[in-house]
N, C-alpha and C positions, 0 to 999 in steps of 0.2 A: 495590469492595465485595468481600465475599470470593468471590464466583462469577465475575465480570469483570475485564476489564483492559479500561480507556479509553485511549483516547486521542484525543485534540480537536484539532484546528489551525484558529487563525483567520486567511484568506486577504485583505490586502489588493487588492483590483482596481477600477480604473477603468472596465474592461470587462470585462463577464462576458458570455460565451457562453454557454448552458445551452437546453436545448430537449431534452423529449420524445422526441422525434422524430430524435433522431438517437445514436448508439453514444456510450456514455462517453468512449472513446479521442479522439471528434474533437471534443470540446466542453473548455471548463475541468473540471477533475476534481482532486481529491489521490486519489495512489496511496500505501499503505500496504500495507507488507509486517513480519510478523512473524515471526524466526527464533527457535524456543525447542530447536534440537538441540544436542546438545554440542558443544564443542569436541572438535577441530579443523575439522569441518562447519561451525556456524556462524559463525568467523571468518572462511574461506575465502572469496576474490572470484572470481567466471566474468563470460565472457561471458555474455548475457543466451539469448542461442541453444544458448550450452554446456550452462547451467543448465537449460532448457527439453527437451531433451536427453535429459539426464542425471538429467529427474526431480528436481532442486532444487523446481524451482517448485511442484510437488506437495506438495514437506514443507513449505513456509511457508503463515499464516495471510494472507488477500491480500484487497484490495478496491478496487477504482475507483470513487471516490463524487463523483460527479457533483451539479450544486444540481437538484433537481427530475426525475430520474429520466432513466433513459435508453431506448434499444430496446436489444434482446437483442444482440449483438455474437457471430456465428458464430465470424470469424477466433481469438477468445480461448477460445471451447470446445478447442481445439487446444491449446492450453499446457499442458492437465491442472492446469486449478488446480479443486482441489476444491470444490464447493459445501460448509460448514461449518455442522450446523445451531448454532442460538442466536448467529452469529454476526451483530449487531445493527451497522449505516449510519442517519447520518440527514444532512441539508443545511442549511442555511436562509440566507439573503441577509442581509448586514447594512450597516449605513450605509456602508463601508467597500471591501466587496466580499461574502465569504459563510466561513461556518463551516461545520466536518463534526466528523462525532463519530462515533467505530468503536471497536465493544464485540466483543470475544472471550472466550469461556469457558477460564476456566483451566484447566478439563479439558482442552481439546484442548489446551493449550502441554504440559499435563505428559503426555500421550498420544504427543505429537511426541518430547518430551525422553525416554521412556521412563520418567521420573521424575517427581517434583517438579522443576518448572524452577528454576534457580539462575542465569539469565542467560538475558537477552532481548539478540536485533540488530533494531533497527527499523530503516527504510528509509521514508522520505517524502516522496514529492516534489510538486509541485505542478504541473500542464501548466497553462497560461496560453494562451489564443488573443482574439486580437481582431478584434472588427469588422470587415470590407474588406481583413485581411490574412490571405496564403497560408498563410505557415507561425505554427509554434509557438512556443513558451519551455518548458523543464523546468528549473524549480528545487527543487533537493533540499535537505534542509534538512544531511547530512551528504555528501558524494561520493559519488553510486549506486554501493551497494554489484558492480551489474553492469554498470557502467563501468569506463573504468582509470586510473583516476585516485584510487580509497579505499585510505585505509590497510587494512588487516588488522585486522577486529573494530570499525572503526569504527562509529557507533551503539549498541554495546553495552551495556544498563544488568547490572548486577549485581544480583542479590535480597540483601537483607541482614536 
């Protein structure tokens, strides 16, 4: 609409983890990151430590959306990712596995870009955990931009 920027992904899973009761980070969650700064800023790849740092993580719009809510997560208050008001999460379970939907106000993209934004870099990933197993899966739907393995400016849509 003309106030929001959506974005939705629907999660196939066989097994979903999700509870209450325990931090987004250690349950299935989609993470979503929006980058609305200018270039050369928002093409630019770090480490995920460099960015966190260096204050990256701050200027993106962020969110860990979990199915069904999570507890508070101390360790991520330390990132400095900014709480964002009107910035709207929701979850829901589907035959499949589960869907999320994350709404930002275009105000804060053109706040971030110092302008009207002319190009968004989204980052999406998806963590995966199951049942009676230790570790995780992270799939990203583009090569995490704070990984080393993304091209330069990868996920970036252009406003036309």
């Amino acid at each position: 609409d003309e106030n929001q920027l959506y974005v939705a992904v629907d999660v196939r899973d066989d097994s979903v983890v999700a509870g209450s009761d325990v931090v987004a980070r250690m349950q299935d969650h989609v993470s979503i990151s929006i980058d609305s700064r200018p270039d050369p800023e928002r093409s630019a790849n770090e480490g995920r430590f460099e960015a966190i740092v260096a204050g990256t993580y701050a200027k993106l719009t962020q969110a860990m959306i979990p199915l069904g809510g999570s507890k508070e997560d101390e360790l991520l208050k330390l990132f400095g990712i900014p709480v964002v008001p009107g910035v709207a999460q929701a979850a829901e379970r589907t035959g499949n596995g589960y869907a999320v939907e994350f709404s930002v106000p275009r105000a804060r993209l053109d706040e971030i870009r110092g302008s009207a934004w002319d190009a968004l870099r989204i980052n999406v990933g998806v963590v995966d955990f199951d049942d009676g197993e230790a570790e995780h899966v992270e799939v990203y739907w583009r090569p995490d931009r704070f990984g080393g393995g993304a091209p330069e400016g990868s996920g970036t849509f252009v406003r036309r």
